[in-house]
N, C-alpha and C positions, 0 to 999 in steps of 0.2 A: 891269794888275793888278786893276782896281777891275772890270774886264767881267767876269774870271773868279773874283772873290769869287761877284756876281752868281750868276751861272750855278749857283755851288756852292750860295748860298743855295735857288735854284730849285728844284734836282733836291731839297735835302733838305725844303724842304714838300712836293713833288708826293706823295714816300714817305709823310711825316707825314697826307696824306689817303687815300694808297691803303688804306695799315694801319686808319686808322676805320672805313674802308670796309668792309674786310674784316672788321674787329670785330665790326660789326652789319650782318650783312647782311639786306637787307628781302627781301619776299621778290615776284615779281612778278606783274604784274596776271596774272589769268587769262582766256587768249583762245584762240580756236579750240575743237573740237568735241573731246570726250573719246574716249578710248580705245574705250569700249562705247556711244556713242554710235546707237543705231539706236534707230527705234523704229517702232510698228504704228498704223497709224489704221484702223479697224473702221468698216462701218456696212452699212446692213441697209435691201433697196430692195423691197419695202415695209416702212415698220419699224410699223406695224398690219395685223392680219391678223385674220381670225376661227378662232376654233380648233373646227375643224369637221373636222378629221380630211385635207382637201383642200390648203388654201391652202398659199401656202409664200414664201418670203423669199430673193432673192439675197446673199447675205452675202459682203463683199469687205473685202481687208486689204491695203492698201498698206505696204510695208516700204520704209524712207528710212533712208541713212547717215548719218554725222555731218554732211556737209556739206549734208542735206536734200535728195542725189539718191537716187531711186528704183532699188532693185538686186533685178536679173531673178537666175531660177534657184536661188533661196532655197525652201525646203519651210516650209511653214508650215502647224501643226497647229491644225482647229477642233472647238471642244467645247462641251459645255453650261453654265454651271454651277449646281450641283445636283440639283435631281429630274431623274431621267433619264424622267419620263413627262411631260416638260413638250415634248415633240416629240421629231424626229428629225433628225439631219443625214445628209446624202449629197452625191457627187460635182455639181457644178451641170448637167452633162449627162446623170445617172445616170439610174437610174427611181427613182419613188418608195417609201422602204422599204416590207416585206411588213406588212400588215397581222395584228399577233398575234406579229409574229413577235421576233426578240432585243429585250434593252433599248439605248436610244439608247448612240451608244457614240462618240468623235472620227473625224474626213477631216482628211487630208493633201492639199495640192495647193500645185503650185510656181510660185511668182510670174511673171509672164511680163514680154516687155520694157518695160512699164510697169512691173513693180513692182509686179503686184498678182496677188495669188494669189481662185478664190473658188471658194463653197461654197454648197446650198441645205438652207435650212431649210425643212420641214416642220410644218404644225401637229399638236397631239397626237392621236392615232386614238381618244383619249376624247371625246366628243360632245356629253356630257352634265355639262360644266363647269357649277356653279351661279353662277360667278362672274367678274368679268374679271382677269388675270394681266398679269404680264409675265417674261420670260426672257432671261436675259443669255446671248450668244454670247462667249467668250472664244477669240483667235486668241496664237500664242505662234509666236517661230521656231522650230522643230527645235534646232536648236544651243545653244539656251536650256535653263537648269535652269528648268523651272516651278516649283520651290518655294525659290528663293532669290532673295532682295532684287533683285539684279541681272539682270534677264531681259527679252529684248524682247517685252513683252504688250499687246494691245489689248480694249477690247471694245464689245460695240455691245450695246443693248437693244428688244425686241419687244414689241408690246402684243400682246396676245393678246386679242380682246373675246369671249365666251361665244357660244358659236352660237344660243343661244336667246331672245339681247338683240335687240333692235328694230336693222331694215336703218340701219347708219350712212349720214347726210348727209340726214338728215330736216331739214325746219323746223321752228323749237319751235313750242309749241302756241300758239294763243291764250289770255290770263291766262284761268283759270276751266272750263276745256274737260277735262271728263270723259274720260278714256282708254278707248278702244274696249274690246271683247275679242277675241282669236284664236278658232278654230276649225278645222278641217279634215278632209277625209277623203277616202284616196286609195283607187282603185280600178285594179286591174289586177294587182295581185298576184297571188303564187304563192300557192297556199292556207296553207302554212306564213307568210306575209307576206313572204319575199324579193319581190325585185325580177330582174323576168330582165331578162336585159341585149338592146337591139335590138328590144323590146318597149315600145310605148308606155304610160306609166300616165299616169291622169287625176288631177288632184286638183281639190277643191271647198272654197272658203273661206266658203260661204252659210251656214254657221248663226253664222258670225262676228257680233259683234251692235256697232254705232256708241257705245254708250258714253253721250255728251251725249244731252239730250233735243233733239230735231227734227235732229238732227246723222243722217246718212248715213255710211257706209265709201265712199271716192273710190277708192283706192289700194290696189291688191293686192301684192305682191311677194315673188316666190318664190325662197329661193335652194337652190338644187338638192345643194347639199354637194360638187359633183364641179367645179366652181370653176365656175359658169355660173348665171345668175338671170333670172329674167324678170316686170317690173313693166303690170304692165295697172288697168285700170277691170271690168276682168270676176273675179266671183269664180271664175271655174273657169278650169283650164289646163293643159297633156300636158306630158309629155317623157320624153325616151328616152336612157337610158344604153349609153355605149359598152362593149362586150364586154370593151376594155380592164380596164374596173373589174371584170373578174370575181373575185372572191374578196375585195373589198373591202369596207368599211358605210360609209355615207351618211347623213348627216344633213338631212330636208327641211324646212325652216323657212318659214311663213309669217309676214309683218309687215304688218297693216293700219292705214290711214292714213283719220282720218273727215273730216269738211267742215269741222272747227274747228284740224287739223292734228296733233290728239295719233294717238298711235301703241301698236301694244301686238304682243309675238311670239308663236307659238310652235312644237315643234317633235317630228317624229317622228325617235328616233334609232338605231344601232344596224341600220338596213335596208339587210340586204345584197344583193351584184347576184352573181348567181348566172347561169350560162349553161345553166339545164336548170332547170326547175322538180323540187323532189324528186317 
């Protein structure tokens, strides 16, 4: 008799806590990966470039689930954001856009078995930037509302340095070392000044002037604007454009470098390759 009081007392607490329990229920921890759970990592190989109308940028977006595995066959849209004259995107195989021609506009391209979708960027076909920049790439999935809270978005950032700034990866100067000056002048042009293409033109950097007193120009360095540079001890130097760039413009930039290390640029811009002299 006294086992089955027992037993009756038992069941009627075990009730006496389920009912608490149930009164206030907590509520509990939060684990595992949410429902929208995805998201984009962006980034940008080279993320400096000179904006010289030429350069350009691999732009790659890995798309990850919740559980941080990488998912192929997703479309993923890349864009600018803001000035649409701050460059151009295109297919990363594509050709480079027309010079002159629409304003920068998004590419589409679908993630592959890694999980990464990509795209190339292009510097602006302005030449004559007075300043350095930088440009955000924003990448978004397809299936995404781009203008709501909830959206899987990455982005990556570009410097953009002035094409008319001194060749990066100089040494600084010596304290007190007066800055050279630029100079130049190119010969072989078409008499309008285009550049024909397959035709070699000469440039001369001699009336460049050292700057410091008793200081010298060491260092010449040409970059040619069609993504190719060539640094010598001689102020003069050729080069010949591919037929490719026909209907393109080019920016040719000289940077001189004198015997105390300081540096100084400058640059002809707007010169196009043309395959026929007018």
């Amino acid at each position: 008799m006294l086992t089955k009081s027992l037993w009756v007392l038992a069941i009627v607490l075990t009730a006496s806590v389920v009912a608490c329990t149930l009164d206030n229920p907590e509520a509990p921890d939060v684990s595992g990966p949410s429902e929208l759970g995805r998201s984009i990592e962006v980034r940008a190989n080279p993320d400096q470039i000179v904006s010289d109308g030429w350069s350009n940028s691999i732009i790659e977006a890995v798309l990850r689930g919740p559980n941080s595995e990488r998912i192929p066959g997703a479309t993923i849209h890349f864009d600018i954001r803001g000035f649409v004259d701050r460059g151009n995107l295109a297919p990363v195989n594509g050709p480079r856009p027309t010079y002159g021609g629409v304003e920068a506009g998004p590419v589409a391209a679908t993630t592959d078995g890694d999980g990464v979708a990509r795209a190339r960027y292009w510097a602006p076909f302005r030449t004559d930037e007075p300043s350095d920049n930088t440009v955000t790439i924003i990448a978004r999935e397809a299936s995404t509302n781009f203008r709501q809270g909830l959206q899987t978005v990455g982005e990556a950032e570009i410097f953009l340095r002035a094409a008319d700034r001194p060749f990066p990866g100089l040494p600084a100067p010596a304290p007190g070392c007066d800055a050279p000056s630029a100079d130049f002048d190119l010969s072989g042009l078409c008499t309008g000044g285009e550049i024909l293409s397959g035709r070699t033109i000469l440039v001369s950097g001699a009336a460049s002037e050292a700057g410091e007193a008793g200081a010298v120009v060491t260092t010449y360095i040409w970059n040619w604007g069609d993504g190719n540079s060539d640094q010598t001890g001689s102020s003069s130097a050729s080069h010949v454009y591919s037929p490719s760039l026909n209907g393109f413009a080019v920016t040719v930039t000289l940077t001189v470098v004198n015997s105390c290390g300081a540096s100084a640029a400058t640059s002809e811009t707007g010169l196009e390759i043309v395959p026929a002299c007018p």
